[in-house]
Structures are given as C-alpha cells and as structure tokens.
N, C-alpha and C positions, 0 to 999 in steps of 0.2 A: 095439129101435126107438128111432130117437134124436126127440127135437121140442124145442120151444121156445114159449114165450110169453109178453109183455110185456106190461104194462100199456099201456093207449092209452081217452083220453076216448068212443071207440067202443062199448068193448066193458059198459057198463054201470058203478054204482057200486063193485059187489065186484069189480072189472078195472080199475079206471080209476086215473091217478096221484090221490095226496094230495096236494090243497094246503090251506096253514093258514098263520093269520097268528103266528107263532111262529120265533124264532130259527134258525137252522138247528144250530145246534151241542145246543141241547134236543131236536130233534124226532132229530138223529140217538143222540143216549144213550139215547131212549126206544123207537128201533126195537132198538138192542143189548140193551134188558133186555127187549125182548120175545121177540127170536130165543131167550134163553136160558128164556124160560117154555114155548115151543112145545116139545111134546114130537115125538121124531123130527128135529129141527131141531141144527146144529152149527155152531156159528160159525168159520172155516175162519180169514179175515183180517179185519180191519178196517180201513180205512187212515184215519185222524182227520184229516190235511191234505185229503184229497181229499172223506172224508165218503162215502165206501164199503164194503158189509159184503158179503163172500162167506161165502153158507151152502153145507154140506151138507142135504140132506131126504133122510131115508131110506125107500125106496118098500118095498111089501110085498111080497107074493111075485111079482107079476106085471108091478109094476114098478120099476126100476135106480133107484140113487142119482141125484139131481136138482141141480147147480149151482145158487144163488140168488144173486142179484148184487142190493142194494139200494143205490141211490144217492138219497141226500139234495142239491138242488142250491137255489142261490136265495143272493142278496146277502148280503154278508158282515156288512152293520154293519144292515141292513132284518128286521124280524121277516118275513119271508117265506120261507116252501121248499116246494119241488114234491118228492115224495117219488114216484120209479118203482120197478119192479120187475120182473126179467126171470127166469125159470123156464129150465134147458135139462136135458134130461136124455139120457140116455147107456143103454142097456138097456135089458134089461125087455120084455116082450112087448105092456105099452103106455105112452101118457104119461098122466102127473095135472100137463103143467105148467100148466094153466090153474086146475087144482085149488090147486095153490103157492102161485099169486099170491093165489088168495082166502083162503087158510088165513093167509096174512100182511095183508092188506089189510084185512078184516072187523072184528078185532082191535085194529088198527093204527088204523084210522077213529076207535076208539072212545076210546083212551087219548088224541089228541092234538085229535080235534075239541069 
C-alpha cells in the first residue's frame, strides 16, 4: 500500500506545521538531534543549505519503510521558521503516515516551543 501525508493548519495541533520565533538554523539542529533520539527513525540526508532532513521510519510487520522529508523554511537573518513535515510510504499492507508526522511533531512542539 503506498500513501502519504503532510502536515497542513487543518488537520489539528499533532498535524499541523511548527512555527516559532527562533532562528532557523537552531530549530533545524534541533529537529536533527531529535530524528537521532526517535527510535525506529534514520537520518537518510540532511542538506544544511537548503535546511532539509530525509528520514527513514521503520514500520512493523504490517507496514513498509516510510520516507520522511522535514523541511525547516523562514528568513534567513529573522528569528522565524515554519517547520513541515511530509510522511510517504511504499509497502506494507497499510500506512502510519499520519501516524509519522505525529510521532515527530508531538516531540518536536515540545523541545522548541
């Protein structure tokens, strides 16, 4: 089963992008030392110009490996950044990508709000 799921101000707090009045280049170090505390979580690429982190998530028996794309965006010299998150996965007899984005979101809310 393949699916996918992003973040968007719709779908509730545990769904919704982060934003915080905080530099962008803090809040994304702080999402990279979280990928590496989430267990099941693998930090794939990171690209530090762009402010991009490709995870793996590893599902259980019934569902596939999950693609995680976290992008930190917002002014470069402004303490501001909108922090998304999009879920896709590939297998599996079903998805958790909405489950993904909260497993990182919940978290993530906490450390930088």
């Amino acid at each position: 089963m393949t699916g996918s799921f992003r973040t968007d101000d719709a779908h509730g707090e545990d769904h919704a992008p982060v934003r915080v009045a905080i530099r962008r280049e803090y809040v994304f170090q702080e999402a990279k030392n979280l990928v590496d505390d989430l267990p099941a979580w693998t930090l794939v690429s990171a690209d530090d110009a762009s402010m991009v982190l490709v995870c793996d998530r590893k599902g259980g028996l019934l569902s596939g490996t999950s693609r995680v794309t976290i992008r930190c965006e917002g002014p470069e010299d402004i303490p501001s950044c909108t922090v998304t998150v999009e879920s896709e996965s590939q297998g599996g007899l079903r998805s958790r990508d909405r489950a993904n984005v909260a497993e990182f979101v919940r978290p993530f809310r906490r450390r930088v709000c």
